[in-house]
C-alpha positions in Angstrom: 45.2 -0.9 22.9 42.8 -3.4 21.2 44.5 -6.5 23.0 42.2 -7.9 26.0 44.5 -8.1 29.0 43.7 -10.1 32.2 45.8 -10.2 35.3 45.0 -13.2 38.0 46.8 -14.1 41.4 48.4 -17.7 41.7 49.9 -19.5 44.2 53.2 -21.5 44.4 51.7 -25.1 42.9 49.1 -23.7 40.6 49.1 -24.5 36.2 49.4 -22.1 33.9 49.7 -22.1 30.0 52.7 -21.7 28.5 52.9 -20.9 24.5 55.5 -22.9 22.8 56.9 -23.5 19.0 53.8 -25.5 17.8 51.3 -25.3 20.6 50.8 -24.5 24.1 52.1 -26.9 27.2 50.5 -26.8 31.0 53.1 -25.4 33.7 53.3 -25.5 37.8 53.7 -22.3 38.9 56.9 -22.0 41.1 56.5 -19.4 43.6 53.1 -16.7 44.6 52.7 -14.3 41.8 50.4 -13.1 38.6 49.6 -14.1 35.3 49.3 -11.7 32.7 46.8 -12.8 30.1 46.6 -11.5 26.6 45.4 -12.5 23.2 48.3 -14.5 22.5 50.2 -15.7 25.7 50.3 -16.1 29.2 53.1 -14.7 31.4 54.2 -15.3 35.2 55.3 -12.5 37.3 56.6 -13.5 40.5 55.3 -11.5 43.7 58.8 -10.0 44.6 59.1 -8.8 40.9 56.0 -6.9 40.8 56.6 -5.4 44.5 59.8 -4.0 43.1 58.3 -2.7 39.7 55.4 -1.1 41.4 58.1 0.9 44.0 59.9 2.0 41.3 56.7 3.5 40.0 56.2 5.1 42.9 59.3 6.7 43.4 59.3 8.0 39.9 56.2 9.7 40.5 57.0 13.5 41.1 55.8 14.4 45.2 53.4 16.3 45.8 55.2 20.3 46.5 54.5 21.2 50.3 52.2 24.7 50.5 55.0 27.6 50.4 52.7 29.0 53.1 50.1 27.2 55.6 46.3 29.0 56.1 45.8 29.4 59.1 42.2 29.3 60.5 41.1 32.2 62.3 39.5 31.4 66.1 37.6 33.8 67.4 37.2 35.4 71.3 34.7 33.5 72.7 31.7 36.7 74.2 32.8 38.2 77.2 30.2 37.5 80.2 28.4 40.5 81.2 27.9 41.1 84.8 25.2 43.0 86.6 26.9 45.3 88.7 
């Protein structure tokens, strides 16, 4: 991937560039989210959007299979006190 890709926070009220037919115009931000930088454009990603996106991720990734059998560790007796009689 040769494209330079930056990710920043905003918050609800913050500008961020749009890329329109013939230019670029300035835009308010409507709700807590990223932007997605890249060469060429600029894109918002509200927070709830990337929440869900990044538990579907998760849940796609295959869990982790539980040992078929569990090592156990091996205590020993403590010394037996000798007595003197």
């Amino acid at each position: 991937m040769s494209a330079s890709i930056k990710i920043r926070p905003v918050m609800a009220g913050d500008d961020y560039v749009v890329q329109v037919e013939g230019g670029f115009v300035r835009r308010t931000v409507p709700e807590d989210g990223l932007v997605i930088e890249s060469d060429e454009r600029e894109i918002f990603v509200p927070e709830n959007i990337m929440k869900e996106a990044l538990q579907r991720l998760e849940s796609r990734r295959p869990q982790r299979a539980r040992p078929h059998r569990i090592e156990q560790l091996e205590l020993q007796d403590p010394p037996k006190e000798k007595t003197g009689r």
